[in-house]
KEKE-3310 file (N, C-alpha, C; in steps of 0.2 Angstrom, whole numbers, plus 5000, padded with zeros to 4 digits):
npx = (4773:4790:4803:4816:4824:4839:4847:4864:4875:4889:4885:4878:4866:4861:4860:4848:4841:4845:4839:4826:4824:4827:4815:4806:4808:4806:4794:4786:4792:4802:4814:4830:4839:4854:4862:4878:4884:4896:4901:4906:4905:4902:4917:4917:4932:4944:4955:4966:4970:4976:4960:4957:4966:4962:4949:4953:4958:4947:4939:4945:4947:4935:4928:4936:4931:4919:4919:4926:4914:4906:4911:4910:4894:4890:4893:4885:4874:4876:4870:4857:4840:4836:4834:4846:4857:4871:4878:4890:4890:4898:4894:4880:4868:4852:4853:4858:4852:4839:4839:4845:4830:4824:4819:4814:4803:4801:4811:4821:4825:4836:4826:4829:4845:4851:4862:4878:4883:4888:4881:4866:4850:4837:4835:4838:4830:4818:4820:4819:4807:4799:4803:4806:4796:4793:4788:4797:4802:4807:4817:4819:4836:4835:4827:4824:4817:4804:4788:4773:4762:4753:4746:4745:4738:4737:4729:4723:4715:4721:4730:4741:4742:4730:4741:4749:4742:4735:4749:4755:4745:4750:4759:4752:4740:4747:4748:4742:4732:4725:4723:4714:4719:4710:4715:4705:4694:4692:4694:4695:4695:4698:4685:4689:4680:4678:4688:4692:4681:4688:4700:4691:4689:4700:4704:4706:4703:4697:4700:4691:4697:4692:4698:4701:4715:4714:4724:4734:4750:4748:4759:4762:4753:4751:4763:4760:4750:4757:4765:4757:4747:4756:4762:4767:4771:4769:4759:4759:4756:4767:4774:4762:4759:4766:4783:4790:4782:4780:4796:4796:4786:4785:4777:4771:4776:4788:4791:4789:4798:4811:4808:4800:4796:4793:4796:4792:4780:4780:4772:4771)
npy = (5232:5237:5232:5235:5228:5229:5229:5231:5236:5239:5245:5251:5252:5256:5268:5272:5260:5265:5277:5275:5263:5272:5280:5273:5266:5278:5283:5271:5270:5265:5252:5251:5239:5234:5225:5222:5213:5204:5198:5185:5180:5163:5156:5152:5138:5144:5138:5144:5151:5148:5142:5146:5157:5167:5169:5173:5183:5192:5192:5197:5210:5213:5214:5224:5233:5233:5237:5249:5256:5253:5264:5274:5275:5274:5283:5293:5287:5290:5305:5302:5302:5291:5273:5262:5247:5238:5226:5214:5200:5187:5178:5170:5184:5183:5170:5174:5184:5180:5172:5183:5189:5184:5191:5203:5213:5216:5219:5228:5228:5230:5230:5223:5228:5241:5243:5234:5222:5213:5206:5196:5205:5206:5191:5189:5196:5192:5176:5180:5185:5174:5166:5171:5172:5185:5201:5211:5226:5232:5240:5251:5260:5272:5277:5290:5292:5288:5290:5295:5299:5292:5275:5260:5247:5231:5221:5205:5194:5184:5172:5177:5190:5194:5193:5202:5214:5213:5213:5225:5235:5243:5251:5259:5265:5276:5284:5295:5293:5278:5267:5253:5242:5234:5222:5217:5204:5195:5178:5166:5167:5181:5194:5210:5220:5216:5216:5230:5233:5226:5233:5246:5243:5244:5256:5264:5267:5267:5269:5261:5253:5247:5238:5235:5224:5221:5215:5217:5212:5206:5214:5223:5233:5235:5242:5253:5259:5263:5273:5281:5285:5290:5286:5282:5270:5254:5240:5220:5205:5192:5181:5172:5163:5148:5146:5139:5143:5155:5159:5156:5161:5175:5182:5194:5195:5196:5204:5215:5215:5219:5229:5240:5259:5262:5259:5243:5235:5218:5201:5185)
npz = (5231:5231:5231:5221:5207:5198:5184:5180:5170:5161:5145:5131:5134:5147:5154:5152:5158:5169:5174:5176:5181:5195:5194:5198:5209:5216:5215:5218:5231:5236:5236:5230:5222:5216:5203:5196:5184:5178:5163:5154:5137:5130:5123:5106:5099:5090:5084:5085:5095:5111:5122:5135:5137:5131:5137:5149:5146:5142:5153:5165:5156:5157:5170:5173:5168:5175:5185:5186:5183:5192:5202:5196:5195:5207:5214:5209:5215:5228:5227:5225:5229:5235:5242:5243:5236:5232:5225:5217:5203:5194:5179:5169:5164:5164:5173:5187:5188:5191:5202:5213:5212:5222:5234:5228:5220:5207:5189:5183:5166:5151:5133:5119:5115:5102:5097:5098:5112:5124:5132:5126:5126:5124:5126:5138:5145:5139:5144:5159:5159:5157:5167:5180:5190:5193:5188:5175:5169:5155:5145:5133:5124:5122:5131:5142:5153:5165:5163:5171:5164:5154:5155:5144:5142:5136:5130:5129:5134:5140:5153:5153:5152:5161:5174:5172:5176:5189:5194:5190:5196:5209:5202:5191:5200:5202:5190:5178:5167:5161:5148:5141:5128:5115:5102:5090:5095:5110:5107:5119:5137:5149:5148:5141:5149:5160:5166:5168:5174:5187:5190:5192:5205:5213:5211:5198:5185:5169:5152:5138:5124:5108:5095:5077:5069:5055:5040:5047:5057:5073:5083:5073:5074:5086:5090:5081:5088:5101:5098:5093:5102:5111:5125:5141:5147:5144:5148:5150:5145:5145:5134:5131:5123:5119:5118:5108:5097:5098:5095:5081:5074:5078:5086:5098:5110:5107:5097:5103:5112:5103:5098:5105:5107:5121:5140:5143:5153:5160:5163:5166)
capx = (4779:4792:4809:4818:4832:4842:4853:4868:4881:4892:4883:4875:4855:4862:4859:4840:4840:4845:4834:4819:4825:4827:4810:4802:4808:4804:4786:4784:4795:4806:4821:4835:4845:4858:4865:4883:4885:4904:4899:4909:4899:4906:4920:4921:4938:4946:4959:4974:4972:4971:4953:4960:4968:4958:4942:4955:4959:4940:4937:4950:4944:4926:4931:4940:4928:4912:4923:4925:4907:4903:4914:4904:4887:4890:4895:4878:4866:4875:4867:4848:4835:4833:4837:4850:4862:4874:4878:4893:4891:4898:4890:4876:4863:4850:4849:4862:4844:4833:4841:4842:4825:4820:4818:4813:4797:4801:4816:4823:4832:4834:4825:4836:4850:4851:4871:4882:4884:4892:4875:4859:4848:4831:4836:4838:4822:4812:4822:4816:4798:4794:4806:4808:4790:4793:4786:4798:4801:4810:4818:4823:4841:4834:4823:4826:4815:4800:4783:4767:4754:4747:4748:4742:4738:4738:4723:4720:4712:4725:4731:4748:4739:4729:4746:4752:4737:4737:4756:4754:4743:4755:4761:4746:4737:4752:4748:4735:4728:4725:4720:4715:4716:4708:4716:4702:4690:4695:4690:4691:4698:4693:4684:4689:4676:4677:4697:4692:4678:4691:4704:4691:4688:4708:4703:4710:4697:4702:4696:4692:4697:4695:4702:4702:4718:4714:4725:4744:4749:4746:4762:4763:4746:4752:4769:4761:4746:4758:4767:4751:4745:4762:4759:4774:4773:4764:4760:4754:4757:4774:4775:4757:4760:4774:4790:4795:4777:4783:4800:4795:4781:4789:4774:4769:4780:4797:4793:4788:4807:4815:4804:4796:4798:4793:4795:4785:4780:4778:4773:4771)
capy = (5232:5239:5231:5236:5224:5233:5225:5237:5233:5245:5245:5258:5251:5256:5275:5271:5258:5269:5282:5271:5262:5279:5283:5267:5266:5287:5282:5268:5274:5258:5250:5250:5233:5235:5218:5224:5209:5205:5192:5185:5174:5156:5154:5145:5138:5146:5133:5148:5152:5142:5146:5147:5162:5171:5167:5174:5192:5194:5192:5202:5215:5214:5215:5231:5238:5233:5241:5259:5257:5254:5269:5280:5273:5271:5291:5294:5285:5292:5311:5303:5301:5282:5268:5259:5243:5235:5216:5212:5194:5187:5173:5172:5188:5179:5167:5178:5191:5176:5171:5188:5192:5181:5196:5208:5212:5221:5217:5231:5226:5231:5226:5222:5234:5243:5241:5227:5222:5207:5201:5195:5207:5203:5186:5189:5198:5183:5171:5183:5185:5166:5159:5174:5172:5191:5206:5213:5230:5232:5247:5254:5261:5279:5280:5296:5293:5282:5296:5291:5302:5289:5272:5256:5241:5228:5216:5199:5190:5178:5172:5179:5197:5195:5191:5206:5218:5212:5214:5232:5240:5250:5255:5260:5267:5281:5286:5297:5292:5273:5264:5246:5242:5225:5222:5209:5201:5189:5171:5164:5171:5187:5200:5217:5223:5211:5217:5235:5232:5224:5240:5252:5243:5246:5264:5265:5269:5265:5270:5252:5255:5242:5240:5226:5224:5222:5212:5218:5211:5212:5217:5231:5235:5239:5245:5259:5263:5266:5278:5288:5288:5294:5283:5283:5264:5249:5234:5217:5198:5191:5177:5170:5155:5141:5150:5139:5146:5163:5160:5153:5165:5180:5185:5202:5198:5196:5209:5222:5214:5218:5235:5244:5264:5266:5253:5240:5231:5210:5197:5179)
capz = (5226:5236:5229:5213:5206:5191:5181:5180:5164:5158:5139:5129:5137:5157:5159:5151:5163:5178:5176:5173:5190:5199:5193:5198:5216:5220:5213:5226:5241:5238:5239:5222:5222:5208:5202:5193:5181:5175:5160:5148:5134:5131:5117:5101:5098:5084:5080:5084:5102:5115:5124:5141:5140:5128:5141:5156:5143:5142:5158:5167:5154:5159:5176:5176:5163:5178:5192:5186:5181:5201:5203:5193:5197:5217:5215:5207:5218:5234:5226:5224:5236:5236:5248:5238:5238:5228:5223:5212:5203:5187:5175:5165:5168:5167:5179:5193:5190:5192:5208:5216:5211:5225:5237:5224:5218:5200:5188:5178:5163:5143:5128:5114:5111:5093:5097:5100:5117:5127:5136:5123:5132:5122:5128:5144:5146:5139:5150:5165:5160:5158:5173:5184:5193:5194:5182:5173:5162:5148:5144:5126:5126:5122:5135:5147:5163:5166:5163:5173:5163:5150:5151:5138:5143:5131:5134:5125:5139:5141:5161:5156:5153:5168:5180:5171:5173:5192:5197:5187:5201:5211:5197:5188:5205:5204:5183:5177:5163:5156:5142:5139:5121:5114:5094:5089:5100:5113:5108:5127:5142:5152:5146:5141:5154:5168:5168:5168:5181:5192:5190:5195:5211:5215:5210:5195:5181:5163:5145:5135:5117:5103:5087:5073:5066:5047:5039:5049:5062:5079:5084:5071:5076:5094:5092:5079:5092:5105:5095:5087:5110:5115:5129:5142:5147:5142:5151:5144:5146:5142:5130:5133:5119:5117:5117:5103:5094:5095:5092:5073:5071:5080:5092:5100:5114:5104:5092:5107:5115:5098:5094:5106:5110:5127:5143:5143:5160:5158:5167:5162)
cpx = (4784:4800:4810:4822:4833:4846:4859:4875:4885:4891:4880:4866:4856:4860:4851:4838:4842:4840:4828:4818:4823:4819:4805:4800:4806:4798:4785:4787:4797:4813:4823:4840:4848:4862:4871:4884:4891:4901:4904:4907:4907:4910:4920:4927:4939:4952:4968:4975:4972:4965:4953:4962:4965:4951:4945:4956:4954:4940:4940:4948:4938:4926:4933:4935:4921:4915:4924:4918:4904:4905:4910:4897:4885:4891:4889:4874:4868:4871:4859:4847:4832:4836:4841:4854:4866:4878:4883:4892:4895:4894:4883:4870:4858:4848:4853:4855:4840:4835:4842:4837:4821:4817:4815:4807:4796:4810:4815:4827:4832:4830:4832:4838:4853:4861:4874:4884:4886:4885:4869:4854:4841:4832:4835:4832:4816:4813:4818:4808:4796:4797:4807:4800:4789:4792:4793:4796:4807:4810:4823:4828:4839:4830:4825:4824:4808:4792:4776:4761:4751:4750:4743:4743:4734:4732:4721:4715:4713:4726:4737:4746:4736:4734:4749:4748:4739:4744:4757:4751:4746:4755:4757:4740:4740:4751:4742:4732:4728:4722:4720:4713:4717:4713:4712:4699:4694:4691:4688:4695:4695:4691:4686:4685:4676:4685:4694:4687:4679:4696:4700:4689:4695:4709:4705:4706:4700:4697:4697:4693:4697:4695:4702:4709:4720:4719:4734:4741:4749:4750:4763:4759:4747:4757:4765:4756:4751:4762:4762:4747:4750:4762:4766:4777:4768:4764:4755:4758:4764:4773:4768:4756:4767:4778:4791:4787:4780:4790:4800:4791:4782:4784:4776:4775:4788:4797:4795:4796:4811:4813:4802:4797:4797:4794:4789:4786:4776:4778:4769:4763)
cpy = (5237:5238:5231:5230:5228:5230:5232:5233:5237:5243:5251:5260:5252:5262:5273:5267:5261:5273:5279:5266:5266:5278:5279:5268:5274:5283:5279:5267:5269:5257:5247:5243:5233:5229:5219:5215:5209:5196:5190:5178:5167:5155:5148:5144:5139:5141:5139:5153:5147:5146:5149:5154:5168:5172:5173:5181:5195:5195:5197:5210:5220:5218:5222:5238:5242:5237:5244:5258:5257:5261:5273:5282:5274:5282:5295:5294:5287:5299:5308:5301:5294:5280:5265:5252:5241:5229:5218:5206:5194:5179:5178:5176:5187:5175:5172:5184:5187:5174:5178:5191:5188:5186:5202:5207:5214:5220:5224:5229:5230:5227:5226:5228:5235:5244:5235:5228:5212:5201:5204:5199:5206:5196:5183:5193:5194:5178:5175:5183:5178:5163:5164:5172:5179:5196:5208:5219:5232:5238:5249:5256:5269:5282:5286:5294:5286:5289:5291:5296:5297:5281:5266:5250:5237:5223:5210:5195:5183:5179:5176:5189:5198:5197:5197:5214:5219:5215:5221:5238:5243:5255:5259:5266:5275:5284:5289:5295:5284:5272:5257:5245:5234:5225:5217:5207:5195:5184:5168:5169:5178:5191:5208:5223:5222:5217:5223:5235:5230:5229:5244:5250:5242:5256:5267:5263:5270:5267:5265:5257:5248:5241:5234:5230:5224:5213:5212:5213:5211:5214:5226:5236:5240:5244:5254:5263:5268:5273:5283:5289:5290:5292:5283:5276:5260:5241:5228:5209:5199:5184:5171:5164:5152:5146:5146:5143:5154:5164:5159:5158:5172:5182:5191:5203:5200:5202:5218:5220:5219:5227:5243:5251:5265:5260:5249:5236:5225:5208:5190:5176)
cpz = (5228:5234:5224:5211:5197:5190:5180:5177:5161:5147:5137:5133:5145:5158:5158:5159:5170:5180:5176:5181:5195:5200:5197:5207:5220:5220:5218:5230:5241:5241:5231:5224:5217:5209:5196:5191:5177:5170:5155:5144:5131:5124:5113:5100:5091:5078:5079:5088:5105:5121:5131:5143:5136:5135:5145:5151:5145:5147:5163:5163:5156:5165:5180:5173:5169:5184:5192:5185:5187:5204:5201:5195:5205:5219:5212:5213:5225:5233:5225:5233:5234:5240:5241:5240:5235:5230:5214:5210:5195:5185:5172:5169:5168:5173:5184:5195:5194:5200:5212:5217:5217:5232:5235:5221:5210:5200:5183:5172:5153:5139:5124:5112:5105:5093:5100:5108:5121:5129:5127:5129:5127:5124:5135:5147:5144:5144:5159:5164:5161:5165:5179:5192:5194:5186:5181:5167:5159:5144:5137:5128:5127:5126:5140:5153:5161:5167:5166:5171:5159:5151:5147:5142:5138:5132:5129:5130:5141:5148:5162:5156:5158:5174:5177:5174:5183:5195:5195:5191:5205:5209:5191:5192:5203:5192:5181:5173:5159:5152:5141:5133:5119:5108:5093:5097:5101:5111:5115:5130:5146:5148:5147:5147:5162:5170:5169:5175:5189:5194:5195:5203:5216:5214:5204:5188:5173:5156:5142:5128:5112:5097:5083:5069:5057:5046:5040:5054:5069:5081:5082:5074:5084:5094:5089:5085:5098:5104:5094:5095:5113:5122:5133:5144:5146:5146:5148:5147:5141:5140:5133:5130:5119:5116:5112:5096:5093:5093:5084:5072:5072:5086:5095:5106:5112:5102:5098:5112:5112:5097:5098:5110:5117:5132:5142:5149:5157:5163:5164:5167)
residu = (UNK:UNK:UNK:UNK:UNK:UNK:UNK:UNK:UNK:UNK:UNK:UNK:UNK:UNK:UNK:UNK:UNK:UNK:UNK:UNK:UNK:UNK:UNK:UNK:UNK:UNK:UNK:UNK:UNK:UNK:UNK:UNK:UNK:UNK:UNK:UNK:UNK:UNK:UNK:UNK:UNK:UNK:UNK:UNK:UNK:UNK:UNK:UNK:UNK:UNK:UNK:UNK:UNK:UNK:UNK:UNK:UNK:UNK:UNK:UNK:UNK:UNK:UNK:UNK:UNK:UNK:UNK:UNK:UNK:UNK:UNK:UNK:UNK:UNK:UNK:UNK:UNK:UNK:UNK:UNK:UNK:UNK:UNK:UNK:UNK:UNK:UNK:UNK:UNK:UNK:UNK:UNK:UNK:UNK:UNK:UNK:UNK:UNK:UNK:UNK:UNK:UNK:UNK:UNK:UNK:UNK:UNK:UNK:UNK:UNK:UNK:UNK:UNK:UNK:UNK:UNK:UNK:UNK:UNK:UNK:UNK:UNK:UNK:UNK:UNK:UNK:UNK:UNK:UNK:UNK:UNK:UNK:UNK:UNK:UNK:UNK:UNK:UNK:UNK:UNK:UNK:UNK:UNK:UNK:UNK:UNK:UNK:UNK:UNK:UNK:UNK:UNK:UNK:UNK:UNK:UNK:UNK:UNK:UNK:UNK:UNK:UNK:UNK:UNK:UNK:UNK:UNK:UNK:UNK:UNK:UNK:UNK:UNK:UNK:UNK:UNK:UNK:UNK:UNK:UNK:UNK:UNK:UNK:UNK:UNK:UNK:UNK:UNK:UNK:UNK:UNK:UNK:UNK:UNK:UNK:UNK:UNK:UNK:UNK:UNK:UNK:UNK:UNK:UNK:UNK:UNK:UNK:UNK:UNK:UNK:UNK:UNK:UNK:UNK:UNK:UNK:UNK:UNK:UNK:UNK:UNK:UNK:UNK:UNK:UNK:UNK:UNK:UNK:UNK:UNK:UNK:UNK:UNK:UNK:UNK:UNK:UNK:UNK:UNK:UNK:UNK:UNK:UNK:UNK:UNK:UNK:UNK:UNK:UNK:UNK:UNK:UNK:UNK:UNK:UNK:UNK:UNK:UNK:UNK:UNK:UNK:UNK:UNK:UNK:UNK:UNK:UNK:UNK)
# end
């Protein structure tokens, strides 16, 4: 894991995501590819403009808004110590991620931001975890840096936890301290042990913890644990049932999209 891809949007979710970028590619001695996305989402007609030159206001705005923000950024990243490069596209950030993620091994992007912003960024980070074929992590807006003393892995015994648990080694090799926590017994799929048994033979030696839920749900369950371990990131399968299942029901992955205090590392 060797290749970063950062999304880079001039919103309020971009310094979290830079410093969490930085942080990633130091850790594993990589390479930062910043993907500057100029977007403008697709208008209703109002019935008292015409759509044509509103689209082209937007756009021209965005534009000018994304091109001091390379200005800025480009004047940062020459002061670190990373390999760096930079990629202007505009359209939807989703797929423009999803397609230069074909050289990149890890997607930087936000979870859902608690302020208005032009790009659906919980949206755009479901759309990458299920289609990306690549892990992404997903970075709250008020995150500072990316800490590798503790982290939580999230364990149902599902194949999208597996692929996540998996892709996470690098990243997990380089943190002192994990935790695999069950919520409830697995009905099928791996066990709690097997996975932990598979870790230590990567070096990387894990304390199982498991827990029954009661009568919350699991979301809550998780979000509050990670708060009461103080844990610095979490890694966990990314929408492991029906995306239309979760979107009606809400699911662990939406909520931990929509909710969760520290990054969380996905993979589908």
């Amino acid at each position: 894991m060797k290749n970063v891809l950062l999304l880079v949007h001039d919103d309020v979710g971009q310094e979290a995501r830079y410093q969490v970028a930085l942080d990633l590619t130091r850790a594993l001695q990589g390479h930062l590819l910043c993907l500057d996305v100029t977007y403008v989402p697709p208008l209703v007609g109002t019935g008292y403009y015409d759509d044509g030159y509103v689209m082209a206001d937007l756009l021209t705005a965005e534009s000018k808004r994304e091109s001091a923000n390379r200005t800025r950024l480009e004047e940062r990243l020459a002061q670190e110590d990373v390999s760096w490069e930079w990629k202007d596209v505009s359209g939807d950030p989703a797929t423009v991620l999803r397609h230069a993620a074909s050289f990149c091994d890890l997607i930087v992007t936000s979870r859902q931001l608690d302020d208005t912003s032009l790009i659906d960024m919980r949206r755009t980070a479901a759309e990458l975890i299920v289609r990306s074929h690549k892990p992404v992590v997903a970075v709250p807006p008020t995150c500072q840096r990316l800490g590798r003393d503790h982290a939580l892995i999230a364990w149902d015994g599902s194949p999208a936890a597996l692929a996540a648990l998996r892709a996470a080694i690098p990243l997990l090799r380089l943190t002192g301290n994990v935790t695999m926590l069950q919520i409830d017994e697995c009905s099928s799929g791996a066990s709690v042990e097997d996975a932990a048994a598979y870790l230590s033979r990567h070096d990387i030696h894990v304390r199982i913890d498991q827990i029954a839920r009661g009568h919350a749900a699991t979301s809550d369950v998780l979000i509050a644990q990670v708060k009461a371990r103080q844990v610095d990131y979490v890694v966990m399968g990314g929408f492991g049932h029906a995306r239309l299942v979760e979107a009606v029901l809400g699911g662990v992955s939406r909520q931990m999209l929509t909710e969760s205090p520290v990054p969380v590392f996905f993979a589908h």
